[in-house]
Structures are given as structure tokens and as C-alpha cells.
C-alpha positions in Angstrom: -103.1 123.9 -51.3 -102.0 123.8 -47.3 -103.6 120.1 -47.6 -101.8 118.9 -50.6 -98.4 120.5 -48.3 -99.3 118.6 -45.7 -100.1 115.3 -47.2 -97.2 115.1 -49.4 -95.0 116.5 -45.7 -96.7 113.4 -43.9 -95.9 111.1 -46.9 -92.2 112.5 -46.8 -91.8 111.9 -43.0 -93.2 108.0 -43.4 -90.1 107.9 -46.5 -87.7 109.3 -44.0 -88.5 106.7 -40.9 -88.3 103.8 -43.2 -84.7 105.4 -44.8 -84.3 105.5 -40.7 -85.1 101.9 -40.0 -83.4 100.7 -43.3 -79.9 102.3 -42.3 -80.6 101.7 -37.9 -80.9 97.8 -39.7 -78.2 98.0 -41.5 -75.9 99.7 -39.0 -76.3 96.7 -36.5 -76.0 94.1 -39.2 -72.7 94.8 -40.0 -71.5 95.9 -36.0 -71.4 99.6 -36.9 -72.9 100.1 -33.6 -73.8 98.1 -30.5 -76.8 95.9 -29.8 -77.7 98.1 -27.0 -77.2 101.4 -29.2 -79.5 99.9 -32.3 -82.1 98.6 -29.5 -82.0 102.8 -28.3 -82.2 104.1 -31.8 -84.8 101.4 -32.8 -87.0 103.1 -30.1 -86.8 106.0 -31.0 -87.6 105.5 -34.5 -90.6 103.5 -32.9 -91.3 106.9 -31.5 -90.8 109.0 -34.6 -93.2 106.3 -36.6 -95.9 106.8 -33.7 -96.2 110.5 -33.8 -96.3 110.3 -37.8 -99.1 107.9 -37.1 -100.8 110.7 -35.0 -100.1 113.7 -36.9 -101.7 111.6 -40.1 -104.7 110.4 -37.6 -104.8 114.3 -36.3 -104.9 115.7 -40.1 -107.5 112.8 -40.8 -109.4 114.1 -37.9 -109.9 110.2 -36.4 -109.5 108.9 -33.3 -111.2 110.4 -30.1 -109.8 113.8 -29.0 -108.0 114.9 -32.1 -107.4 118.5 -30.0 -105.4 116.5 -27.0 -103.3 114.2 -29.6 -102.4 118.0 -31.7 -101.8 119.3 -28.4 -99.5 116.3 -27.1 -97.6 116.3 -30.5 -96.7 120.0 -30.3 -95.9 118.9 -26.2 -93.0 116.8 -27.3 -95.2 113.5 -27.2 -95.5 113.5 -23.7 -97.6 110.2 -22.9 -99.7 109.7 -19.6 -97.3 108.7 -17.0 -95.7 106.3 -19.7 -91.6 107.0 -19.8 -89.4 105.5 -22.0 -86.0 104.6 -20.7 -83.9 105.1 -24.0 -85.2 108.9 -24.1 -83.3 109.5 -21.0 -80.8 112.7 -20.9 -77.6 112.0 -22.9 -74.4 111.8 -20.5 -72.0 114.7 -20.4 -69.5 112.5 -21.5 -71.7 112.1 -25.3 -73.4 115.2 -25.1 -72.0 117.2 -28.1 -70.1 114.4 -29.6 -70.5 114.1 -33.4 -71.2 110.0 -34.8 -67.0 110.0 -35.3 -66.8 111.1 -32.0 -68.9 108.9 -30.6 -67.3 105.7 -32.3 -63.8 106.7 -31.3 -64.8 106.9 -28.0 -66.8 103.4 -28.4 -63.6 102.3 -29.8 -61.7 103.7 -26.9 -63.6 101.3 -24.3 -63.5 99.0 -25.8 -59.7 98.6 -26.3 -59.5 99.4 -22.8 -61.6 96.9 -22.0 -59.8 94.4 -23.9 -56.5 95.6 -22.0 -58.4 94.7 -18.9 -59.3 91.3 -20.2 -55.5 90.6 -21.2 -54.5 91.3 -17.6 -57.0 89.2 -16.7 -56.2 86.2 -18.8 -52.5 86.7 -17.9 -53.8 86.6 -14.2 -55.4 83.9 -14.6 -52.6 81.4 -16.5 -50.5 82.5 -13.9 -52.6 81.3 -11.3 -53.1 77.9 -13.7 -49.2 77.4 -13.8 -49.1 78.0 -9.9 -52.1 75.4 -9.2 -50.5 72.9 -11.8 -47.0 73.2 -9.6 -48.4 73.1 -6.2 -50.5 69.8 -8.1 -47.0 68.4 -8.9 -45.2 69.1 -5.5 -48.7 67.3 -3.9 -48.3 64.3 -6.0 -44.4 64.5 -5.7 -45.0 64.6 -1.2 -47.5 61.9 -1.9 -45.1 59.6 -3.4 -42.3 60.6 -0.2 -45.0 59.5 2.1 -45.8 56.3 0.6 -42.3 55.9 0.0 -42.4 56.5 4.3 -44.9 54.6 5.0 -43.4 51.3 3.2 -40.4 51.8 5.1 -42.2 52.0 8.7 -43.9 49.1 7.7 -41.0 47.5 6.3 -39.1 48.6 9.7 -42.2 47.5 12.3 -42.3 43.6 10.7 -38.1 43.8 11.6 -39.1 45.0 14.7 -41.5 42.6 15.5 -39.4 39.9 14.4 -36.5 41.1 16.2 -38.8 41.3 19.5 -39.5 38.1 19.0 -36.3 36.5 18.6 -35.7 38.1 21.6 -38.4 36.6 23.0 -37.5 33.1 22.1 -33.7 33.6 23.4 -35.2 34.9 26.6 -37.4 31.6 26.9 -34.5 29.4 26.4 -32.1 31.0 28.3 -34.5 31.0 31.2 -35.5 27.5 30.6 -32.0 26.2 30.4 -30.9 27.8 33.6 
């Protein structure tokens, strides 16, 4: 009787992880939760399928050591030196926090993550609008200078024809004297 219990507890707990998996797939599908949150819960349902697989190899007594897999299940699963980094502590800030809770709070950075990004793109037009008018003052400073530099030019061939004008009056006047 305790093995028909456990067979039919074992068969229950594989029907629960794939309800798990079914509903973690689901839930990221349609952006219930984040990438990073599904990747998380993934593992541990990874983990939760794993120690099903053990307690079903422990109850078919296979594998080596069936004594140190019983005694690691009832040890919380600790592996040899092997740490997963999404069983990590939960934060203070989530510890206690219902599923509601923790989507409001999702919710909650993310809109004020989006108010940084406004004030970011606001930043950043502004600084488009000032590079577009210091573009038009450089173009409009471009054309005075070119504007300059014809006059000079225009003002150095008078000058050099003046000079030499001059020139030509000085030769005759000293040649006629």
C-alpha cells in the first residue's frame, strides 16, 4: 500500500512540474513576466524535475549510492560544490511580496524607467536642435568669410593696380624731368 502511495505521489509531482513548465511557458509568451524572471523560474523547475528524477531513481533503488541521493534530497538538494545562481537569497525588497506585488513593483520600474528615458530623449533633441543651430551659424560665418575673402581679393588686385599706376606716373614724371 505505502508503494502504490508513493508511486501514484511520484506520478503526481511529474503532472505538477509539467502544469509548472506549461504555465512558466506560457507566462513569458505573452510578457507576463520578464525574460530574466522566466529564465529564473525555468531553473528552478529544472531543479524541481531533477529531484523528481532522484526520488523515482531512489524508490527504484538505481543508480550507485541510492543512501547519499535519499540523504541529499532530504538535504535540500545540496550538489558537490555545484551552486546555482538563480537559487540565490531573494532581496529584501521581494522578500514577502505576493505575485500582485511583485508585478506592481515590476510595473513601478519600469515606468520609472521609461520617465528616465523620456528625459533622456528630451535631452538629447535638445542637444540635436543646439548642434543643428551652431551647424547653421558655422555655415552662415562661412559664407561672411568667403564673402571677406572676395573682397580682399577684390581690394589687393585695386591695390596692385593702383601701385602700379603709380609706378608708371613715377617713371614718367622722372623721365620727363
Amino acid at each position: 500500500q505505502l508503494n502504490v502511495v508513493i508511486r501514484s505521489s511520484l506520478q503526481n509531482l511529474r503532472e505538477k512540474i509539467d502544469q509548472l513548465k506549461d504555465l512558466l511557458l506560457r507566462a513569458v509568451s505573452t510578457h507576463q513576466i520578464t525574460q530574466l524572471e522566466g529564465d529564473r523560474r525555468q531553473n528552478l523547475v529544472d531543479e524541481l524535475l531533477t529531484r523528481q528524477k532522484q526520488l523515482q531513481a531512489s524508490y527504484k533503488n538505481e543508480g550507485p549510492e541510492p543512501d547519499v541521493i535519499r540523504s541529499n534530497l532530504m538535504a535540500g538538494g545540496v550538489k558537490r560544490g555545484v551552486t546555482n545562481p538563480w537559487l540565490l537569497e531573494e532581496s529584501e525588497e521581494t522578500r514577502g511580496l505576493g505575485f500582485d506585488d511583485l508585478r506592481q513593483q515590476q510595473r513601478r520600474i519600469i515606468e520609472e524607467q521609461d520617465a528616465g528615458l523620456d528625459a533622456l530623449s528630451s535631452i538629447i533633441s535638445r542637444q540635436k536642435q543646439m548642434g543643428q543651430e551652431i551647424g547653421n551659424e558655422l555655415d552662415e560665418q562661412n559664407e561672411i568669410i568667403d564673402d571677406l575673402t572676395n573682397l580682399v581679393e577684390n581690394t589687393d588686385d585695386k591695390l596692385r593696380n593702383q601701385t602700379r599706376h603709380v609706378k608708371m606716373v613715377d617713371q614718367k614724371s622722372t623721365s620727363c624731368g
